[in-house]
Structure formats: structure tokens, C-alpha cells
VEXMILUM-518709 format. One record per residue: x, y, z of N, C-alpha, C in turn; residue in three letters. Coordinates in pm, 1 decimal, padded with zeros to 6 digits, always signed. Example, Ala and Ser with C-alpha at 12.3 -4.5 7.8 and 13.67 -1.06 7.14 Angstrom:
> n.x,n.y,n.z,ca.x,ca.y,ca.z,c.x,c.y,c.z,resn
> +01319.0,-00569.0,+00780.0,+01230.0,-00450.0,+00780.0,+01320.0,-00330.0,+00780.0,ALA
> +01285.0,-00225.0,+00708.0,+01367.0,-00106.0,+00714.0,+01290.0,+00003.0,+00787.0,SER
end
This chain:
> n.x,n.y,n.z,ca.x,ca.y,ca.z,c.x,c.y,c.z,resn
> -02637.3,-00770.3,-02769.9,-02496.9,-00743.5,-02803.5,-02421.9,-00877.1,-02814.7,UNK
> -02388.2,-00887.6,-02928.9,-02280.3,-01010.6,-02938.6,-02150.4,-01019.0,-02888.6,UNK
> -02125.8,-01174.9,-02873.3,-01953.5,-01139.3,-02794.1,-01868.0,-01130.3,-02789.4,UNK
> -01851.1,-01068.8,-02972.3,-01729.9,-00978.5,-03032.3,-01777.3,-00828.9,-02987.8,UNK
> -01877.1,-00790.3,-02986.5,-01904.3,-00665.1,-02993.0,-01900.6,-00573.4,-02839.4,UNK
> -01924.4,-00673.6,-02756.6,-01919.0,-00670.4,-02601.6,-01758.3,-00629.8,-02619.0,UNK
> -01711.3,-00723.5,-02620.1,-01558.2,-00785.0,-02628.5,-01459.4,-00624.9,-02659.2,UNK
> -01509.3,-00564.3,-02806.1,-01442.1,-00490.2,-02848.4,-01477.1,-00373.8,-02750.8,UNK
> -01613.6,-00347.4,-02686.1,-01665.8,-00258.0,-02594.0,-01529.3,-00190.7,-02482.2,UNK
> -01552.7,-00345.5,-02411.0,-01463.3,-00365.3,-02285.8,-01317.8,-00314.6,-02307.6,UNK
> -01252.9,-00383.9,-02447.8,-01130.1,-00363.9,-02526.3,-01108.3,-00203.7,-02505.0,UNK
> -01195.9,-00117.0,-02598.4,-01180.1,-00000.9,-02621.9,-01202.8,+00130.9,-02476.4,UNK
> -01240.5,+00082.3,-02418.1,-01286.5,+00142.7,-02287.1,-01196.8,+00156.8,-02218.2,UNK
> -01188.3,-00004.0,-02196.7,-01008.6,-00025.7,-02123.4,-00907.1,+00021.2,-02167.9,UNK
> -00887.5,+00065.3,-02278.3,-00767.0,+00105.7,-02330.5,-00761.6,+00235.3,-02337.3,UNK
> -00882.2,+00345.9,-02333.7,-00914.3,+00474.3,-02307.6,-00874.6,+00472.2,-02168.7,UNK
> -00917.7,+00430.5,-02072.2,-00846.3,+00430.6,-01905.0,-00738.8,+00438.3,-01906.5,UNK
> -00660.6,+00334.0,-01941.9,-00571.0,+00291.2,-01897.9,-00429.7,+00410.5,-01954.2,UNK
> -00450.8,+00451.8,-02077.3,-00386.8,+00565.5,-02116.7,-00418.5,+00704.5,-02070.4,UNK
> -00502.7,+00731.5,-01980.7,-00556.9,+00823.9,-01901.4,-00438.4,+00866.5,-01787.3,UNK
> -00376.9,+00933.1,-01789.4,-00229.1,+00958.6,-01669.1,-00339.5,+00890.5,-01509.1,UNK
> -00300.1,+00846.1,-01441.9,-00321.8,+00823.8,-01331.7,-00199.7,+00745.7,-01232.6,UNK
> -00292.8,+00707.7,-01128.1,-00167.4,+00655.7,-01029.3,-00124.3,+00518.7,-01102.7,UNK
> -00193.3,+00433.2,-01129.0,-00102.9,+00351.4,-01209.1,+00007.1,+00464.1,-01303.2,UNK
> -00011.3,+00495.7,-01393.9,+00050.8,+00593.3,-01490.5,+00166.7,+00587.5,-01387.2,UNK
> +00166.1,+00701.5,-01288.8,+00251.2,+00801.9,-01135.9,+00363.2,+00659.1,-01122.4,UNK
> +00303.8,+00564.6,-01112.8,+00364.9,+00486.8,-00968.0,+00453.2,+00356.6,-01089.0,UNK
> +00427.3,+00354.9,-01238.8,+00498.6,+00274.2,-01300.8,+00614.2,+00344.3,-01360.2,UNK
> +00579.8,+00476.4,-01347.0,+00665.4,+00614.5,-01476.2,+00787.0,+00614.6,-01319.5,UNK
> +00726.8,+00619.2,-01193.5,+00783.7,+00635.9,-01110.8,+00889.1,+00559.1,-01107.7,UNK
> +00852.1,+00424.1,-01102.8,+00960.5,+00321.1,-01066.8,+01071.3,+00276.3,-01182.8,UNK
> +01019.7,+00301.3,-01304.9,+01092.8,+00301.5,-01442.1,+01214.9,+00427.7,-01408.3,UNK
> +01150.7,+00520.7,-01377.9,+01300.4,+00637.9,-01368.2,+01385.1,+00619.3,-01232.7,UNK
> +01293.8,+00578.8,-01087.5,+01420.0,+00598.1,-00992.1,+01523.6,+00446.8,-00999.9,UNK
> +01441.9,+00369.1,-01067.8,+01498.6,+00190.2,-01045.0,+01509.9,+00130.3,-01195.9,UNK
> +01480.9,+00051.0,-01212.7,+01472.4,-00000.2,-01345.1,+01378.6,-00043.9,-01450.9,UNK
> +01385.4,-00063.1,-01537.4,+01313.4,-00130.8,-01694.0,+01240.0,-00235.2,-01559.1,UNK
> +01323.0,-00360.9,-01550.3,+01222.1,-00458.6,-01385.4,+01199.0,-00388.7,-01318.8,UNK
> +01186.5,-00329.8,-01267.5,+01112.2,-00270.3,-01148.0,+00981.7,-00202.4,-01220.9,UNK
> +00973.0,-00138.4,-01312.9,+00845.9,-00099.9,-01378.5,+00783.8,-00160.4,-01462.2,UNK
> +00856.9,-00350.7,-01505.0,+00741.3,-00401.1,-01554.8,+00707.8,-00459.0,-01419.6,UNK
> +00740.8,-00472.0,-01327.8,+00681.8,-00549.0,-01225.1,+00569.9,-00469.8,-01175.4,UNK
> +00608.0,-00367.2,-01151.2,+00495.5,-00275.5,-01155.4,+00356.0,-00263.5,-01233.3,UNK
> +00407.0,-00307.8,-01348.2,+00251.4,-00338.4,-01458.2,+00221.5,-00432.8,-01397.7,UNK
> +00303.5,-00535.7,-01424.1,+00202.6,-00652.6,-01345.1,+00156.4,-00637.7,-01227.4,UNK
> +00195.6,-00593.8,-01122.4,+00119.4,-00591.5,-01073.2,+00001.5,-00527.9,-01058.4,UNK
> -00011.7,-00375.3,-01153.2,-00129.2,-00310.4,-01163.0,-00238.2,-00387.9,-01246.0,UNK
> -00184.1,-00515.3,-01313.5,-00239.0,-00576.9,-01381.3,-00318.7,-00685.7,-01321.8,UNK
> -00278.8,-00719.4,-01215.4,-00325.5,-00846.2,-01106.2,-00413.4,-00718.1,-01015.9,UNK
> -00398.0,-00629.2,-00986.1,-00502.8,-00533.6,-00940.7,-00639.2,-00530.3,-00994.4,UNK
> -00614.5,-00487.7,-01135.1,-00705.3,-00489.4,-01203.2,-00771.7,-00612.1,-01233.1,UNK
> -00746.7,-00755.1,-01258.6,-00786.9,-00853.2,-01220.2,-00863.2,-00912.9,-01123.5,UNK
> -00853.6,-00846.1,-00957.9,-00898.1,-00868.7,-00847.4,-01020.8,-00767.9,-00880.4,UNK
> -01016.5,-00685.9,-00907.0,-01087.3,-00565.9,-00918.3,-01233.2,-00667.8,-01025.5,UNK
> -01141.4,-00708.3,-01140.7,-01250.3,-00769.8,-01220.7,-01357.6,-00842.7,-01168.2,UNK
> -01256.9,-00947.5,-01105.3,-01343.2,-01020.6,-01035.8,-01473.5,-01054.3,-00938.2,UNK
> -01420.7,-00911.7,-00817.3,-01498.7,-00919.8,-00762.9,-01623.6,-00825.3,-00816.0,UNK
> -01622.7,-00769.6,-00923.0,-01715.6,-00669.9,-00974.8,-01816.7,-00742.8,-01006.2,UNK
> -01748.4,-00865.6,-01097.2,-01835.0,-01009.4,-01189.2,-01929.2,-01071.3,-01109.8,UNK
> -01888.9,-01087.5,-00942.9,-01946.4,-01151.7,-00909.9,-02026.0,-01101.7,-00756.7,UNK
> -02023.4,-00964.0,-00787.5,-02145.6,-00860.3,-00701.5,-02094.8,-00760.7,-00646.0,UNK
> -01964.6,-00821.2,-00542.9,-01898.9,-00756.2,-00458.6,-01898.7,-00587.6,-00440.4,UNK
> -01866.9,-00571.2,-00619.5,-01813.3,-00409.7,-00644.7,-01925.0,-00345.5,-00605.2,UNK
> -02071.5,-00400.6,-00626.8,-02201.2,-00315.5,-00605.7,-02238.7,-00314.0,-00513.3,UNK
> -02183.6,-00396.0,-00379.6,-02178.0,-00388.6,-00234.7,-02057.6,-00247.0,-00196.6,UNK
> -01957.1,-00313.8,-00221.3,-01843.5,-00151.0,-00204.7,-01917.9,-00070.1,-00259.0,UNK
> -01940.6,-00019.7,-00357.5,-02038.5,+00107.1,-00407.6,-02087.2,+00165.1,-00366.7,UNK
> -02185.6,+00066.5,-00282.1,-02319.8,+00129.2,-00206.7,-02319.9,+00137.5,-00136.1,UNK
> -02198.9,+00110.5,-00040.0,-02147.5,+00112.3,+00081.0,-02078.9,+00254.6,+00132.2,UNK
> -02118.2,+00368.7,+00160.0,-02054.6,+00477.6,+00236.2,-01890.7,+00430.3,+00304.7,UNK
> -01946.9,+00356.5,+00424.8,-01865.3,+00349.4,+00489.3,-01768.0,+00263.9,+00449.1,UNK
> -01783.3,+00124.9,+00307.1,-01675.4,+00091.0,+00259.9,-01601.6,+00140.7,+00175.0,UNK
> -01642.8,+00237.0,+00120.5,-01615.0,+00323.7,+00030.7,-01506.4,+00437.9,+00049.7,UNK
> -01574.0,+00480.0,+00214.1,-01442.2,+00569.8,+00262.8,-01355.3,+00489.5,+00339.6,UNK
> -01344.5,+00356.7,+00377.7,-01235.9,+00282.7,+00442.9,-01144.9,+00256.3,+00288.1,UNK
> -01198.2,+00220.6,+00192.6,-01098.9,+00202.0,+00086.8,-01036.0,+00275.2,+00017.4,UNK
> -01095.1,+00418.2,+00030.0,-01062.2,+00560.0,-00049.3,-00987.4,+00644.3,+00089.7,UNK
> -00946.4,+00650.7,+00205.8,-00844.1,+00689.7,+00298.1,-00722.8,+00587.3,+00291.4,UNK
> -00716.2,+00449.3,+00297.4,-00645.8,+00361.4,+00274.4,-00570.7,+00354.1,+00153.0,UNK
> -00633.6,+00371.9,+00015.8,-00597.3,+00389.3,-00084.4,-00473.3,+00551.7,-00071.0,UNK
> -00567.3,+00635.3,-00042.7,-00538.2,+00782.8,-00015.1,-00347.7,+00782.1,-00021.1,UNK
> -00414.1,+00696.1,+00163.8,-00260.0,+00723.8,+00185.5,-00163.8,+00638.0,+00180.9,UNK
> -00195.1,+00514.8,+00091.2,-00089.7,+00501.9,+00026.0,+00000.9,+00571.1,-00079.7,UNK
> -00061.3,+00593.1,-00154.1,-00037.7,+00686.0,-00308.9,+00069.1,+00825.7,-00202.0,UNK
> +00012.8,+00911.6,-00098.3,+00069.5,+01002.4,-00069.0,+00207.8,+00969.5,+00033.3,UNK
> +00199.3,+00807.2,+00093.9,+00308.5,+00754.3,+00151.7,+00459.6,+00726.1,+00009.8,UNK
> +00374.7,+00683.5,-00075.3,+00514.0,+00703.9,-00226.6,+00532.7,+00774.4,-00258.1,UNK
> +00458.1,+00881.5,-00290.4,+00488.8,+01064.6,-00319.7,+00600.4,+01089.9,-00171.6,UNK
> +00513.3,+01097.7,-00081.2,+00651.6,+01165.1,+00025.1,+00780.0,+01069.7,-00001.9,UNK
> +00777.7,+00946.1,-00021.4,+00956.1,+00890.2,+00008.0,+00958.7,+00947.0,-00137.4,UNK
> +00882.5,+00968.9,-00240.6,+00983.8,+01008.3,-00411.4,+01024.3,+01163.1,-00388.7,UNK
> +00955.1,+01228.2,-00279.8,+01013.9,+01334.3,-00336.3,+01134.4,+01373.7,-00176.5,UNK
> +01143.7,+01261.7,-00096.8,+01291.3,+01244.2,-00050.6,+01389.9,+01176.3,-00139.0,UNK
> +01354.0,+01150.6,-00218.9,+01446.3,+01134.1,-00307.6,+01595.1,+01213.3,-00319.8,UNK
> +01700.6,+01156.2,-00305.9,+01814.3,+01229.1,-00287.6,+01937.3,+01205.0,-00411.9,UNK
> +01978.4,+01330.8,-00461.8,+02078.8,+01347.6,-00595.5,+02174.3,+01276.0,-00556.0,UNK
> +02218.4,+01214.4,-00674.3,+02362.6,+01097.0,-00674.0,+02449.5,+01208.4,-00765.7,UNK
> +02581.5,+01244.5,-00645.3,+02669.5,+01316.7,-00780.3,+02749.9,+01217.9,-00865.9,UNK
> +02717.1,+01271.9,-00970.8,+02793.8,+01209.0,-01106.4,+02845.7,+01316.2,-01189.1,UNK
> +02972.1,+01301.4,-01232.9,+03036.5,+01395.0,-01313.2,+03021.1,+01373.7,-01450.0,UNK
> +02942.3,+01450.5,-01510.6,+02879.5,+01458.4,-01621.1,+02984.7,+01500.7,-01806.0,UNK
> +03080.5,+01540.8,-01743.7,+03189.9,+01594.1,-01850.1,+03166.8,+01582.0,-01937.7,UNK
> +03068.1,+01717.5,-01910.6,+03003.6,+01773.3,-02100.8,+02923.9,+01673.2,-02144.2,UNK
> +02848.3,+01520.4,-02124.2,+02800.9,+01422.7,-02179.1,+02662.2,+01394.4,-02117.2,UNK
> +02616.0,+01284.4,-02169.2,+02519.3,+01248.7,-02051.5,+02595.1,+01100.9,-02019.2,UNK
> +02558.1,+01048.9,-01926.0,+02667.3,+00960.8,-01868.9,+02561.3,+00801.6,-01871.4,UNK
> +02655.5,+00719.3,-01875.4,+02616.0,+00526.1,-01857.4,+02495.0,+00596.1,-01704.3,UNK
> +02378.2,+00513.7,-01685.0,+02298.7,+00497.6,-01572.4,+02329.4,+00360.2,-01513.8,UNK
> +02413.2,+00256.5,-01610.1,+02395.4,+00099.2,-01549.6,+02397.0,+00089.2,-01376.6,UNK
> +02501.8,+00220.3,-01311.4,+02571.0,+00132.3,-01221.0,+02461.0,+00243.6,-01115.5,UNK
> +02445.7,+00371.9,-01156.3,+02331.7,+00406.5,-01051.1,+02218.2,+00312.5,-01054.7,UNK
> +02171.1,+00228.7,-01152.4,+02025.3,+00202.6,-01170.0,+02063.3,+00076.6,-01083.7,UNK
> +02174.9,-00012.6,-01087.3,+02212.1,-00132.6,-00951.6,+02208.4,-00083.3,-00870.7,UNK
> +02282.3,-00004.0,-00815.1,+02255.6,+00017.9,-00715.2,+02085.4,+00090.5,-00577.6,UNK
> +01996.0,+00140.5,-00708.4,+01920.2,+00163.6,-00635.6,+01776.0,+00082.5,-00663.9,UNK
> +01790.8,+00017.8,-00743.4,+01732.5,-00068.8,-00736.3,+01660.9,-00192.0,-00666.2,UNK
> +01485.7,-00207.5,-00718.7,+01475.1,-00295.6,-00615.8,+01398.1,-00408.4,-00649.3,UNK
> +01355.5,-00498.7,-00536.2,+01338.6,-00616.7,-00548.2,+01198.8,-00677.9,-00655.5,UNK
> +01129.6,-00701.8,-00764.5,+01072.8,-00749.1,-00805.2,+00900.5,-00771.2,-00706.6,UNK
> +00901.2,-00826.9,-00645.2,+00862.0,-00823.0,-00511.0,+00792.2,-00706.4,-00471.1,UNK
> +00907.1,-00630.4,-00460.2,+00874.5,-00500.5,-00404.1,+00786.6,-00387.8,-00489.7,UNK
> +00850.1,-00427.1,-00619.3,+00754.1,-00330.5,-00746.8,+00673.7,-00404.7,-00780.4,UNK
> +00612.0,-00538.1,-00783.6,+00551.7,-00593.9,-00756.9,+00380.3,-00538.3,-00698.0,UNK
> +00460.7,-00542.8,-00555.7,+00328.7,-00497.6,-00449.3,+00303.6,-00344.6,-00459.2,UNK
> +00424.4,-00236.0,-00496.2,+00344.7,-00154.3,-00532.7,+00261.6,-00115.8,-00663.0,UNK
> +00287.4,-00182.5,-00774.9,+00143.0,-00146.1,-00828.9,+00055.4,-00201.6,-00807.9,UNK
> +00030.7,-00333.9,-00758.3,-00074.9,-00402.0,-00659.7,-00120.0,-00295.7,-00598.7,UNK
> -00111.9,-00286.7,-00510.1,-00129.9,-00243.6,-00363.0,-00184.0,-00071.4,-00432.2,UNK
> -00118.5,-00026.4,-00512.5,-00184.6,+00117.8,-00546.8,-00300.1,+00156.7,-00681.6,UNK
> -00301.9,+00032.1,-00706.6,-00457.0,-00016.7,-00843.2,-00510.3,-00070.8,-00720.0,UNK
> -00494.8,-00168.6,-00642.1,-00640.5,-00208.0,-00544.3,-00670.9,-00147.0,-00468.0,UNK
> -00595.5,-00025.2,-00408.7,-00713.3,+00078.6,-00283.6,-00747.7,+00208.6,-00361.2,UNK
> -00759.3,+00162.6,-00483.0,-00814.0,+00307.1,-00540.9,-00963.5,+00250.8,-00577.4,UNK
> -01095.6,+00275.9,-00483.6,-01205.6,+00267.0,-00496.9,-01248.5,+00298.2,-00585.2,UNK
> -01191.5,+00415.5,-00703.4,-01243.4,+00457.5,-00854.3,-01247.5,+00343.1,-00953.3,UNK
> -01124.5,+00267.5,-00884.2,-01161.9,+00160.2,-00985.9,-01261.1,+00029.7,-00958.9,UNK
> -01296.0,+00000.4,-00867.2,-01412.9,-00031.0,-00851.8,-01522.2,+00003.3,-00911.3,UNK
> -01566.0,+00145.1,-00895.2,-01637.9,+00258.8,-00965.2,-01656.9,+00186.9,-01123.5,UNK
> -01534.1,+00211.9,-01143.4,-01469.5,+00186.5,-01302.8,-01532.8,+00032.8,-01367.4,UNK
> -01537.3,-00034.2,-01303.4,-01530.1,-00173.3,-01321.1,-01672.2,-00168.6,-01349.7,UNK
> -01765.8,-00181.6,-01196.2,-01862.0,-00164.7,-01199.1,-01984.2,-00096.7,-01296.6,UNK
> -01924.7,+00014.7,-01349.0,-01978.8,+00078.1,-01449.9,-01977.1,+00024.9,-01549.5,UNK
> -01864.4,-00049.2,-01592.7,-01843.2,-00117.3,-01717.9,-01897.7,-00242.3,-01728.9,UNK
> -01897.2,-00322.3,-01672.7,-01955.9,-00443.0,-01641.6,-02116.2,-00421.5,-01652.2,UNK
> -02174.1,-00351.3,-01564.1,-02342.2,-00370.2,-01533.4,-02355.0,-00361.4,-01713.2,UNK
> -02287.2,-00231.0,-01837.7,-02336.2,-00257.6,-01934.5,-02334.9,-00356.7,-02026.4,UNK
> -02225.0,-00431.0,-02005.1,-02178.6,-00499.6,-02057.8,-02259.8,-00661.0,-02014.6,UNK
> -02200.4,-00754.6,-01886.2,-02268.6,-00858.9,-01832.9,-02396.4,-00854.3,-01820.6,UNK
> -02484.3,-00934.7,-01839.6,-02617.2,-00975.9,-01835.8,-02639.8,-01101.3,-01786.1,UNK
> -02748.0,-01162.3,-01698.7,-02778.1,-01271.5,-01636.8,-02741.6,-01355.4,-01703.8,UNK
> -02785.0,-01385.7,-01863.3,-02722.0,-01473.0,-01977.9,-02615.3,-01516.0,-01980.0,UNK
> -02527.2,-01405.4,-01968.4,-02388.2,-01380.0,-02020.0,-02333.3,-01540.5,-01948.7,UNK
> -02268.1,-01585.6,-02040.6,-02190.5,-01694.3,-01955.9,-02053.8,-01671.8,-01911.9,UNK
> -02003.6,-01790.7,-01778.1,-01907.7,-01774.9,-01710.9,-01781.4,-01751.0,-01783.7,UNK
> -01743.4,-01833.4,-01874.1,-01629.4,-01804.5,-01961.5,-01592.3,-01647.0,-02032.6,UNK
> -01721.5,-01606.8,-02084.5,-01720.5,-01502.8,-02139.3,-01694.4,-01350.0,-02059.2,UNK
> -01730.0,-01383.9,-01935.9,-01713.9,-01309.9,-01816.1,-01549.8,-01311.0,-01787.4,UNK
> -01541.1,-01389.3,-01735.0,-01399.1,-01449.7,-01752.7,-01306.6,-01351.1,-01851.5,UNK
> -01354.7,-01373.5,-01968.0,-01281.4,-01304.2,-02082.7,-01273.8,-01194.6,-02053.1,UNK
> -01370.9,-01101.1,-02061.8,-01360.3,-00940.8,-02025.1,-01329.5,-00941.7,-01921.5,UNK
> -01309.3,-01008.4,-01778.8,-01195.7,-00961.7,-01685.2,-01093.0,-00967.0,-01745.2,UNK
> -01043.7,-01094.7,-01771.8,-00918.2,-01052.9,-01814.3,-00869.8,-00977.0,-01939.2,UNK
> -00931.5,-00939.0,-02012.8,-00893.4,-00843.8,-02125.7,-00865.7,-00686.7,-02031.8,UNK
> -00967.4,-00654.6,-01943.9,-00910.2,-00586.7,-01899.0,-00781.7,-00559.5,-01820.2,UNK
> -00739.8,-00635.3,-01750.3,-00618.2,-00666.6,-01692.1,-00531.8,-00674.6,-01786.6,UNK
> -00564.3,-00799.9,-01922.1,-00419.7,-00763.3,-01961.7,-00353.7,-00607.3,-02086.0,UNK
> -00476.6,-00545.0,-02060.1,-00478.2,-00427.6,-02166.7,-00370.1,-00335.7,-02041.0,UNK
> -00414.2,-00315.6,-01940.2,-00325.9,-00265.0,-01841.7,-00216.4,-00305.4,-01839.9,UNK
> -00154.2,-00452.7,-01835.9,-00041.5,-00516.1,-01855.1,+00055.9,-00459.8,-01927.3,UNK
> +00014.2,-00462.4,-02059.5,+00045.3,-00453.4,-02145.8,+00103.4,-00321.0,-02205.4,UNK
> -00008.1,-00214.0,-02148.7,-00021.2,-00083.5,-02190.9,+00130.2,-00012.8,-02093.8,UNK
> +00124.1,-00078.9,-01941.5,+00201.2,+00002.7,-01847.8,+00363.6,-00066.5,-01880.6,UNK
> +00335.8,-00200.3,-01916.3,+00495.8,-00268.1,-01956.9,+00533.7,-00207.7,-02057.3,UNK
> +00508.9,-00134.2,-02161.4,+00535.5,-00047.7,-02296.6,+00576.6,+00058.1,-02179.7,UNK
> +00508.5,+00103.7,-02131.4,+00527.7,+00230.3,-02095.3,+00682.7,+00234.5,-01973.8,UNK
> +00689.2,+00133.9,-01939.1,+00838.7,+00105.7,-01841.8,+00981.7,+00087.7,-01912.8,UNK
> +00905.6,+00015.7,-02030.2,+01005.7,-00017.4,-02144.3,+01050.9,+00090.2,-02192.5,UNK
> +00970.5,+00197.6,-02250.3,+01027.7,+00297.2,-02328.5,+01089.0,+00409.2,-02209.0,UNK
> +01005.0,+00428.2,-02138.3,+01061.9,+00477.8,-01992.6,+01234.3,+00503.6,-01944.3,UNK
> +01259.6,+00312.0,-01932.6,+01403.8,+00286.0,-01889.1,+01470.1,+00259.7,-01981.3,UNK
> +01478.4,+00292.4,-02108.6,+01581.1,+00270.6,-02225.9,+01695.3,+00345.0,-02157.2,UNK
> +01802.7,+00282.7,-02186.9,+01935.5,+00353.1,-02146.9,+01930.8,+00457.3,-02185.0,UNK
> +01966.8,+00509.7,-02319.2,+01966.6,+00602.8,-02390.2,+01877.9,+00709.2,-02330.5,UNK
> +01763.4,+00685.9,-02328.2,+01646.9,+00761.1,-02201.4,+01710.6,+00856.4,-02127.0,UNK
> +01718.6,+00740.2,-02030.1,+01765.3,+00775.9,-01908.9,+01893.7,+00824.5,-01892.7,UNK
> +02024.9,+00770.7,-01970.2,+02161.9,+00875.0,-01970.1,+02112.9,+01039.5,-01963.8,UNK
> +02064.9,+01044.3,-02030.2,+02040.4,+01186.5,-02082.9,+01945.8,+01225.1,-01994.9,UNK
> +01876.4,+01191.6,-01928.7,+01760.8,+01243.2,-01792.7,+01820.7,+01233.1,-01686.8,UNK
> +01979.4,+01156.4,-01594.7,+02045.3,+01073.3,-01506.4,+02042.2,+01229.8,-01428.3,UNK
> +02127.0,+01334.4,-01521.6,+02136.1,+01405.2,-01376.5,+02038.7,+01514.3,-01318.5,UNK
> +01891.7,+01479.2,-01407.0,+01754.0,+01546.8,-01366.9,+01671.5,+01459.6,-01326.6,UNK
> +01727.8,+01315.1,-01309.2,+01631.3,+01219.4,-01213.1,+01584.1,+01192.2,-01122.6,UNK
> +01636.3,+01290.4,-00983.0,+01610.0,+01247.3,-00892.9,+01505.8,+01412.1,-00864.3,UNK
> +01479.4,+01503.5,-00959.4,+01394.8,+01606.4,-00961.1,+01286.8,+01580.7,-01042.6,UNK
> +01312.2,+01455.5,-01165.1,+01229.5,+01365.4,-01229.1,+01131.6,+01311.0,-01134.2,UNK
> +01176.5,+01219.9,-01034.3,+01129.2,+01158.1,-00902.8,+01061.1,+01227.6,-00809.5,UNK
> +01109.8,+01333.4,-00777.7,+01036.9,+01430.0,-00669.2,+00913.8,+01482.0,-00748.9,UNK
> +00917.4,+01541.9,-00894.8,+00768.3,+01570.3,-00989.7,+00675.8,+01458.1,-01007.0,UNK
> +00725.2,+01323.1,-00924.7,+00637.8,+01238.0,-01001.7,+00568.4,+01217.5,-00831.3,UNK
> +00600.9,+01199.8,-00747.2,+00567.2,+01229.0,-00618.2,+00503.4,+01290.0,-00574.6,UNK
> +00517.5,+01418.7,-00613.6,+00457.3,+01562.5,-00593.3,+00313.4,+01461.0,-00652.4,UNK
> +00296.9,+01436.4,-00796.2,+00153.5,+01422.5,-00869.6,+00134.9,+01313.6,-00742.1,UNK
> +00171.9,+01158.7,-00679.4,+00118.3,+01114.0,-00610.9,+00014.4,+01186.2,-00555.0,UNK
> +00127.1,+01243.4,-00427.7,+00010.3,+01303.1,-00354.7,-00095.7,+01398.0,-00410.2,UNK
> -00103.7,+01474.0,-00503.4,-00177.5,+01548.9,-00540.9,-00296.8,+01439.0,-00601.7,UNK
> -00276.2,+01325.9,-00606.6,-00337.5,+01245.9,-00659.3,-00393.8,+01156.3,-00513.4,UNK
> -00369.8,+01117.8,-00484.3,-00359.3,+01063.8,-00319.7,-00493.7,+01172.4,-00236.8,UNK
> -00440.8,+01309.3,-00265.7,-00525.6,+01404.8,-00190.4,-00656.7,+01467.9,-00276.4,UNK
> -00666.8,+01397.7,-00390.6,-00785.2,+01406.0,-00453.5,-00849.2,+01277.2,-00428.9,UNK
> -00787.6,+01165.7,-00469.7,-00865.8,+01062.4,-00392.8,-00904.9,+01098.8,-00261.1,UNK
> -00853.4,+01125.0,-00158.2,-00952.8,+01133.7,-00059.4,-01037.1,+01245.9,-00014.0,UNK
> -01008.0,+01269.7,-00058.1,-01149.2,+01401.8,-00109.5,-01262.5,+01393.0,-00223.6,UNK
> -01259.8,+01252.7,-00261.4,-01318.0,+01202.4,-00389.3,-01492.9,+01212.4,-00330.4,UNK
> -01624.5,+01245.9,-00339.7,-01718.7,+01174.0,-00292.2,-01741.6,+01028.0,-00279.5,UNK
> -01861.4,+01030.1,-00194.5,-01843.3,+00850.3,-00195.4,-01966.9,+00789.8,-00358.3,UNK
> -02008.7,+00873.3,-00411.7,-02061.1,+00860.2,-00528.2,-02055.9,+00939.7,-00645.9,UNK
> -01916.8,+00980.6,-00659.7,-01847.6,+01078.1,-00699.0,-01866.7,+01005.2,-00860.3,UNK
end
């Protein structure tokens, strides 16, 4: 396999995932409606630096140690678990802001300041909820063994990590963007915080399938 053809492999694979609803999907759609346009690209990126770590250590064995590992497998898939179901429970405390709607849908600028948050903070959660999801390990791993070969050189390795990462980037920052358009969101403002609680709800339902996932599932 040549290393356009690899290349486009990895490309097309990744980009089938990544448009696949999941907790990335949950946790960027999430932060785009209760906070802002920033807060859900920070969120890509960071699902994007997830996926990166994820690359990495796949490239260079690690993932086929977690794999084969039972018991690392369920320390990263309860951990993972309950994170995902720790953001579902605070989204679906989520609490209605009255706004008087008079007949319209109304400006979001000054709810979306105010509840808004730190970069940082959306940041680490799509970090933090792409790296304890052991599927993607799974994910990686699978893709890689067909792809890398003893041959394969370092650079090129290199490359398909990061193509994957930045296809995620890329894919979830579109998706925050179109997400938090004003216009959007005026018109969703006073079903947002029931917006928030449906997207929560999927956490955990997502959260509680991960940990119920097999360990060679």
C-alpha cells in the first residue's frame, strides 16, 4: 500500500467516525448550546488533542497493551464511564433562564456571557471525555495494525496520527460553529436548557453503555 493510499485509508475512516453521533458529538453539541461558539471549539480541540494522545500511544504499542489488558481496560472504561455520566447529570440540572420572549425569538448575547465558560474548562472537557473512552483505543488500534507496518517510517506515522486528530478538529469545530450561530440559537434560547437536559440524558445513556461495554467488545 502506498502512502497516498494508506493516507486516504486513515482520511476516510476517520471521517466515517468522527461523524458517527458519539460522546465527542454529546459533549461538543453540548457545550455549543449551554455556553458558546468558544466553548465548543475548545471543545474540538480538545477532542482533537485526545485523539492525538490516543494516536500516539497506539503507534508506538501502548494501545495493544491496554487492549489486552482486562483489567486496564475496565480501569479506563469505569473512569471514562463516569465521567461522560458526571456531565449528563450537571446538563440535565440544568436550570431555565426566564426571558420574555414577546412573540419573537430573542438576542442570546447576554445569556450566552453570562453562562459561559472558561476555554480551559471546555478545553479539558473534550480532552478528558475522547481520552477515557477505551473504544477509542479499540478504534485506533484497529486502524493502525492495518495500516502501519514495520517499514512504515516515522514521519509517515506521524502523518496518520495526526490526520486523524485533525479530521476530528476540524469536523467538531464546524459542528460548534454551526451549532452557536446566533440566529441558531435565538430561536432555540427558550428550549435550551431542555436542549441541555436531552443532550445529558444521551451522556449518560452513553456513559452507561460504555460501562457495560465488554472488555473485547
Amino acid at each position: 500500500m502506498t502512502f497516498f493510499s494508506a493516507w486516504l485509508t486513515v482520511f476516510a475512516v476517520s471521517l466515517v467516525a468522527v461523524v458517527t453521533p458519539g460522546p465527542d458529538f454529546a459533549l461538543t453539541l453540548r457545550n455549543s448550546l449551554a455556553y458558546s461558539r468558544r466553548a465548543g471549539i475548545f471543545t474540538a480541540i480538545g477532542v482533537g488533542a485526545g485523539n492525538l494522545v490516543h494516536a500516539t500511544y497506539s503507534l508506538v504499542g501502548l494501545g495493544a497493551v491496554v487492549a489486552k489488558s482486562v483489567l486496564l481496560f475496565n480501569a479506563l472504561k469505569w473512569v471514562g464511564a463516569a465521567y461522560l455520566i458526571y456531565i449528563g447529570i450537571k446538563s440535565l440540572n440544568a436550570k431555565r433562564v426566564a426571558i420574555s420572549l414577546r412573540g419573537h425569538c430573542v438576542n442570546a448575547s447576554e445569556f450566552v456571557e453570562q453562562r459561559d465558560i472558561g476555554r480551559w474548562s471546555a478545553f479539558r472537557i473534550g480532552f478528558l471525555g475522547n481520552l477515557l473512552n477505551p473504544k477509542a483505543t479499540l478504534f485506533f488500534l484497529a486502524l493502525f495494525t492495518q495500516i502501519v507496518q514495520p517499514a512504515t517510517p516515522l514521519v509517515a506515522q506521524a502523518v496518520y496520527g495526526a490526520t486523524v486528530a485533525a479530521v476530528a478538529l476540524i469536523w467538531f469545530a464546524v459542528v460548534a460553529v454551526v451549532i452557536s450561530q446566533q440566529t441558531f440559537k435565538r430561536c432555540i434560547l427558550a428550549v435550551a436548557h431542555w436542549l441541555e437536559q436531552l443532550t445529558g440524558a444521551a451522556l449518560i445513556v452513553l456513559g452507561v453503555r460504555l460501562a457495560m461495554a465488554e472488555a473485547h467488545e
